[in-house]
N, C-alpha and C positions, 0 to 999 in steps of 0.2 A: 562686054556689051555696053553701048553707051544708056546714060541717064535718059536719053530720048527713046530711043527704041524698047527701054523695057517699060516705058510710059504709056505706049500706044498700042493697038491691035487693029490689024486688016481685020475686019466682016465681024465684030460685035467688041464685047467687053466681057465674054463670059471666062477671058484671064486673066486680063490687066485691071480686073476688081480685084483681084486679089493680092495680098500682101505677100506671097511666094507664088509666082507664077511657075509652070511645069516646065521649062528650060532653065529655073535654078534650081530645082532639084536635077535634072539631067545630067546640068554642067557639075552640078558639085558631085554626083555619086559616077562622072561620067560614062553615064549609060551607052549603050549600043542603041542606034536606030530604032531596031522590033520593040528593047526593054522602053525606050523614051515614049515611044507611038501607046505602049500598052500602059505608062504614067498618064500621059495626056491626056487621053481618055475614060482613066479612073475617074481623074481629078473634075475633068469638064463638067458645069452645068450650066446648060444652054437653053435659053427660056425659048418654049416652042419645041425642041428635040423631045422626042422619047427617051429616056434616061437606057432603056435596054439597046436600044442603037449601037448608044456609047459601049456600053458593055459589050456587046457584039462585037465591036472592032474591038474594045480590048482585047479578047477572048482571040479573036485571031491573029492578032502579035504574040499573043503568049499561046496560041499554041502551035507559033514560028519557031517561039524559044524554045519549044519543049523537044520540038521533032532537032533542030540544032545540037540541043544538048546530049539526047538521045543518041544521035548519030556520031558525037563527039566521044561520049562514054562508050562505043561500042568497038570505036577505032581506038581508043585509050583501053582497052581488051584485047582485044586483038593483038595489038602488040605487045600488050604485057604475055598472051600467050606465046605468041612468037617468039619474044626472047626467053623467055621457060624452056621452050621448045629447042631452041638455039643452043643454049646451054647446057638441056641433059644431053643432046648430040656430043657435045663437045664432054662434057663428061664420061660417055661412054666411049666417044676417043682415045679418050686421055688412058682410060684404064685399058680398054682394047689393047694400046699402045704397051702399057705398064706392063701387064700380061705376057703380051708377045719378047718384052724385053728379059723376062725373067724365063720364058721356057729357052730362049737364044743363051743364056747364061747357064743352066741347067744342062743344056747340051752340048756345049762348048767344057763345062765342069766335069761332065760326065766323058765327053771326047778325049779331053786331057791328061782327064785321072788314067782312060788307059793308056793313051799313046805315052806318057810317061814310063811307066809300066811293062810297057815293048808288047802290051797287049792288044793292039790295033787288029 
């Protein structure tokens, strides 16, 4: 950002008084949109404004982020059940499988012992 533009403010001064304006913290912790909008408004004091305004828009960026995060943890679930899920299948495959190859082996041991034998 130029030396100019972090000098000045469209429609007051209730940033560019300050010595850390809210788009350097954004930029440095590079926030998302909702988390930047819900700094902004922490941070604002705007001679004339109701301070609870502000708060209010915070309040509904942050609880953008909540239903977001929420939604993200639920699908980060899900699939973690999914593949649990995936994998005991495949595990009971596998043994299904095991299973089946050992009673084939059994009957085939047990077939051979007699036809050997000339007891067929």
């Amino acid at each position: 950002m130029s030396e100019k533009t972090q000098r000045y403010q469209v429609g007051g001064d209730h940033y560019s008084r300050h010595k850390i304006q809210p788009w350097d913290i954004i930029r440095e912790y590079g926030l998302n949109f909702w988390e930047g909008n819900a700094v902004k408004y922490l941070v604002r004091r705007k001679p004339g404004v109701v301070r609870v305004e502000d708060l209010k828009k915070a309040r509904h960026y942050l609880d953008e982020l909540i239903a977001q995060e929420e939604a993200k943890a639920a699908t980060e679930l899900l699939a973690r059940k999914t593949l649990t899920a995936a994998r005991e299948a495949m595990r009971a495959e596998l043994e299904s499988d095991e299973l089946a190859r050992k009673e084939r082996m059994v009957k085939a041991s047990f077939y051979w012992g007699h036809h050997s034998e000339g007891q067929v």
